[in-house]
Steps between C-alpha positions, in 0.01 A plus 500: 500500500430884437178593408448788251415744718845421732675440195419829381604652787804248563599706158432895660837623516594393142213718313521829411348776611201501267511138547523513891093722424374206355621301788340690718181552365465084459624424791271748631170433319518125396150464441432793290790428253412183359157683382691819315658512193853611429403856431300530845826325671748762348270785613465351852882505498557835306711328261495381104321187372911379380597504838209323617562241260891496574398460864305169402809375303725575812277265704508210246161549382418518099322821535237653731220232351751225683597732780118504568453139471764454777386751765164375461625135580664643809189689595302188475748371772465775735699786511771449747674811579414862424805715400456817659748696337428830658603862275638771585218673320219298677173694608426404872168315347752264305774397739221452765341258313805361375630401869147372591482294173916370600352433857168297397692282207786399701321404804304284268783354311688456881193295593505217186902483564504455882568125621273395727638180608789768620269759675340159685908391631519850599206538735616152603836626613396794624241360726769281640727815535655524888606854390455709156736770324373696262760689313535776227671747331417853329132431356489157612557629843115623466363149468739347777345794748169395339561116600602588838163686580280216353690196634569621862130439587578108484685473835810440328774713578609716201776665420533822225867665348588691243820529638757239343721467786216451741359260237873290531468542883183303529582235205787442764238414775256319302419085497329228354155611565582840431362677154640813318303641211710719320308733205685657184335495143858472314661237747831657431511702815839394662436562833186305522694176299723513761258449792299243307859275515544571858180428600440207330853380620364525825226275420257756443196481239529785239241659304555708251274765317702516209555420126541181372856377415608791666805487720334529844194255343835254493551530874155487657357199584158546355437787214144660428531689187234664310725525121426894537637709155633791730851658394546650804852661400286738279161578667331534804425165670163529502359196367749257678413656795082437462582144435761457805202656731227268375714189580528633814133496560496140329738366753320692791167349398640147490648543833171623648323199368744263625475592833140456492135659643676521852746790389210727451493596858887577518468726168170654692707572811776716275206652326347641838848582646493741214162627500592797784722647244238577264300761467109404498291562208277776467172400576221589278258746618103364567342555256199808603186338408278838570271613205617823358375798710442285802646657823656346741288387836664678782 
């Protein structure tokens, strides 16, 4: 069940223009609109105190009183998803904070949703992995590139494409004890379905990083969703994205800690391997301890 908050914004693209204002600024500013009265709300939104009260009518309120009553209720639960809803006419101050505030209130919202008892079956499988394929198109293609250079330190061969045919080629080679992870936020990306059915028809275990009920979450074999609000046919996948890279790091950690106090040396080993690459630090000059005026002994 909808909340108010995602009910009001499950209703965006049936308000009006001056309607679509209010929207914004509650969506926007939650907290500060169940302590201002009608007249401060129409100013905020640079429209009439009628519309205002239309707009609570719209939503199946009784007027702004009950329209307050409600988004205080939901505030009281948490607020689960900030609406960015970035304008055209946005000052750099404004659209900066509105992407951090996205950024910090879906992460949190990702973090009550995630399944745990899935992220635990994950690191299970992947620990077990003889071989692991990490997979990705577009944007997702970032965060399959970002698996690869976290999970390769394990001493388990990994595999990274982008490329769908190269993706088909090695669901054609894969086994029973093999493991693809294949990442998209929609789960309607064909290509990617159609590897998930030939590699688990190979006997393959499937992740997916993907939506819930979505078409490829219906062919992997285990599906760790985070129920992120991201239309990603209109903006920037941006907060998908954050969410995708921080399970990513979740999995990584419970793979470190499965293999135990005796893989510190092996991830110590890559870590000096490296070190010649990298440019020292500056060292910080001694401090000259002589008393002003003092000349130096020669």
């Amino acid at each position: 069940m909808l909340n108010f908050l995602d009910f009001i914004k499950s209703k965006y693209e049936f308000f009006s223009p001056k309607e679509k204002k209010i929207a914004d600024v509650v969506l926007e500013q939650p907290q500060k609109i169940i302590a201002s009265s009608i007249a401060q709300l129409a100013k905020s939104a640079g429209v009439s105190e009628p519309t205002v009260h239309r707009f609570c009518q719209k939503i199946n309120t009784e007027g702004y009183p009950d329209f307050k009553l409600k988004l205080a209720q939901t505030l009281a639960k948490g607020i689960p998803y900030v609406n960015i809803h970035v304008d055209e006419n946005d000052s750099t101050e404004n659209y900066t904070k509105k992407i951090f505030d996205s950024s910090i209130s879906i992460l949190n919202e990702a973090r009550k949703n995630v399944d745990i008892r899935v992220i635990q079956r994950c690191v299970d499988v992947l620990s077990c992995a003889r071989r692991i394929t990490f997979c990705g198109l577009g944007s997702s293609a970032t965060v399959a590139h970002d698996m690869l250079n976290k999970f390769f330190r394990f001493n388990i061969p990994c595999n990274y494409f982008e490329d769908p045919v190269m993706m088909l080629m090695s669901a054609s080679n894969c086994s029973l004890e093999d493991v693809f992870v294949l990442i998209s936020h929609t789960g309607r990306t064909k290509d990617l379905i159609d590897v998930a059915k030939y590699a688990r028809s190979r006997k393959a275990t499937v992740i997916g990083l993907t939506s819930e009920n979505s078409p490829l979450a219906e062919e992997c074999s285990l599906v760790l969703s985070a129920k992120i609000p991201e239309d990603t046919d209109i903006y920037i996948p941006m907060a998908s994205r954050l969410v995708q890279l921080a399970l990513v790091d979740v999995l990584a950690t419970g793979l470190f800690l499965r293999k135990g106090p005796q893989f510190i040396a092996n991830l110590k080993n890559v870590k000096e391997a490296i070190k010649e690459s990298r440019l020292e630090m500056p060292r910080e000059k001694k401090a000259d301890n002589k008393e002003p005026g003092e000349e130096e002994n020669k």
